[in-house]
N, C-alpha and C positions, 0 to 999 in steps of 0.2 A: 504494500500500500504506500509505504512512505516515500519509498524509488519512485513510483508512479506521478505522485505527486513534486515533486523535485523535477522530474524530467518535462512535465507541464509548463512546470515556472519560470524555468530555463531554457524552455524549446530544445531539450536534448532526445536525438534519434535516440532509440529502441537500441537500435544497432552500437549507439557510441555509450554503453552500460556495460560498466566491469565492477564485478561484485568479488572482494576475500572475504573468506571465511574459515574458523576451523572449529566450528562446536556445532550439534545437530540444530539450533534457533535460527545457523544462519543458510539453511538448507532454501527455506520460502525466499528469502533474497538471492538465492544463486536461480531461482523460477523465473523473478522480475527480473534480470540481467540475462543481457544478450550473452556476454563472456563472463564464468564463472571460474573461480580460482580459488581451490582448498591450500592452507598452507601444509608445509609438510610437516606441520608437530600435528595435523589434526589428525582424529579419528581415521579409519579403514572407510566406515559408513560415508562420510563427508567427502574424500578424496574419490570415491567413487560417482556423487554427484555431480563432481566438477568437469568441467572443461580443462582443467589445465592444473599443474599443481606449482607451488615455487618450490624453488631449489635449499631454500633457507627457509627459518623462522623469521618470524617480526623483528628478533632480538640482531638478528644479522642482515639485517635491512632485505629481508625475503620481497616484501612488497616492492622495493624501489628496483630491486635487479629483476624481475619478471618484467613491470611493467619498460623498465629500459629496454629488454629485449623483445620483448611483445610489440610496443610500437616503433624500434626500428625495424622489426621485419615485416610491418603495417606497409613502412613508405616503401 
């Protein structure tokens, strides 16, 4: 619901939504997001919902180095 509402606001495509997550709560936000990204400290369950896993945790900047490589292989 709250993605949907954000992407209204801000006139953001469907398409241009990436959603992390690593606990089953954040299972319904990998549904609202086009691109979905379990980290890898999370559960089996959750890593298999996703699209995509990072190579790291939070703690080792897992978010910053997927999306680095995720949108340079975009352009």
């Amino acid at each position: 619901y709250f993605i949907g509402e954000v992407m209204k606001i801000y006139n953001i495509d469907f398409e241009n939504t990436i959603s992390f997550g690593d606990q089953f709560n954040d299972l319904s936000m990998f549904e609202s997001s086009f691109t979905s990204v379990a980290m890898c400290t999370s559960r089996k369950e959750v890593i298999e919902k996703a699209k995509y896993k990072t190579t790291c945790g939070c703690n080792k900047e897992g978010v910053y180095k997927f999306l680095k490589k995720f949108l340079k292989n975009k352009n």
